[in-house]
N, C-alpha and C positions, 0 to 999 in steps of 0.2 A: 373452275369448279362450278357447277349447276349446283343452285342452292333449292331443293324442291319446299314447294310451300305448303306447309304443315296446316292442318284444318284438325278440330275437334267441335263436339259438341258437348258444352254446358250443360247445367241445372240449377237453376235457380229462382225462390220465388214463386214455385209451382209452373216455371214453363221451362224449356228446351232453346238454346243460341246455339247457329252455329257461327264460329267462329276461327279467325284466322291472328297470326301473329301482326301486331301494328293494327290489328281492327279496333275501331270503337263503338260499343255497345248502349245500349240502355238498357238498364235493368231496376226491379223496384228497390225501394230505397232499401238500404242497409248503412250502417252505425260509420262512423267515420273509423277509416284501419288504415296504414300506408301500402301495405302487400295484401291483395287478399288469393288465393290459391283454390281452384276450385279442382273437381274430379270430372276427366273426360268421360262420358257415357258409353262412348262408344270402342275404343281402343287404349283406353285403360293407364291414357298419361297424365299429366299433369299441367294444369292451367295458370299460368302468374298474373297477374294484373295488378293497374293501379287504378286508383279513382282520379278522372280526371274532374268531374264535377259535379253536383247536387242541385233540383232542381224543381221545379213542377211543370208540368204540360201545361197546355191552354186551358180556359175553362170549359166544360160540356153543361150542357142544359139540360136537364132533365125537364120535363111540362105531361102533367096526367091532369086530363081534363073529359069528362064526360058529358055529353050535348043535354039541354034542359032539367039538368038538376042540378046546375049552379055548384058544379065542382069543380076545379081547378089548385093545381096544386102548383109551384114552380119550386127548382130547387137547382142548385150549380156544385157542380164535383172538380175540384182539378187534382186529379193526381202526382204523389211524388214520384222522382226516381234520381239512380244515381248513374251518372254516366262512366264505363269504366276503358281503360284502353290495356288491350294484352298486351303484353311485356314479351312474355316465353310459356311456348311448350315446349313440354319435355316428358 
């Protein structure tokens, strides 16, 4: 039996994944849950996943500095996210 591999697209967090069954994602952080179940955007089924992990990126630098008036500002952002791995569509 050919097993055809199923693809959807997510939403979450104000952006669009696509995604496949056994794929692992990044996405921004959310609340710790064991199942979380999203809505396909495109063909109207159903997303399972789990969390596999929680986490933050690397640091970014932020630096605003403008020439002869002694302005400079520095600042460092890391963002969080939470890493999720699909389970099933359906």
């Amino acid at each position: 039996m050919i097993r055809i591999m199923q693809i959807a697209v997510i939403k979450t967090g104000g952006k669009q994944y696509l995604v496949r069954e056994g794929s692992r994602v990044k996405i921004e952080r959310i609340e710790n849950k064991k199942k979380l179940v999203f809505d396909d955007i495109l063909f109207g089924k159903k997303v399972e996943a789990k969390i596999s992990r929680q986490g933050r990126y690397k640091k970014v630098i932020i630096f605003k500095y403008k020439p002869k008036k002694r302005y400079r500002k520095k600042k460092g952002h890391r963002q969080e996210f939470t890493e999720i791995e699909i389970t099933k569509i359906f």
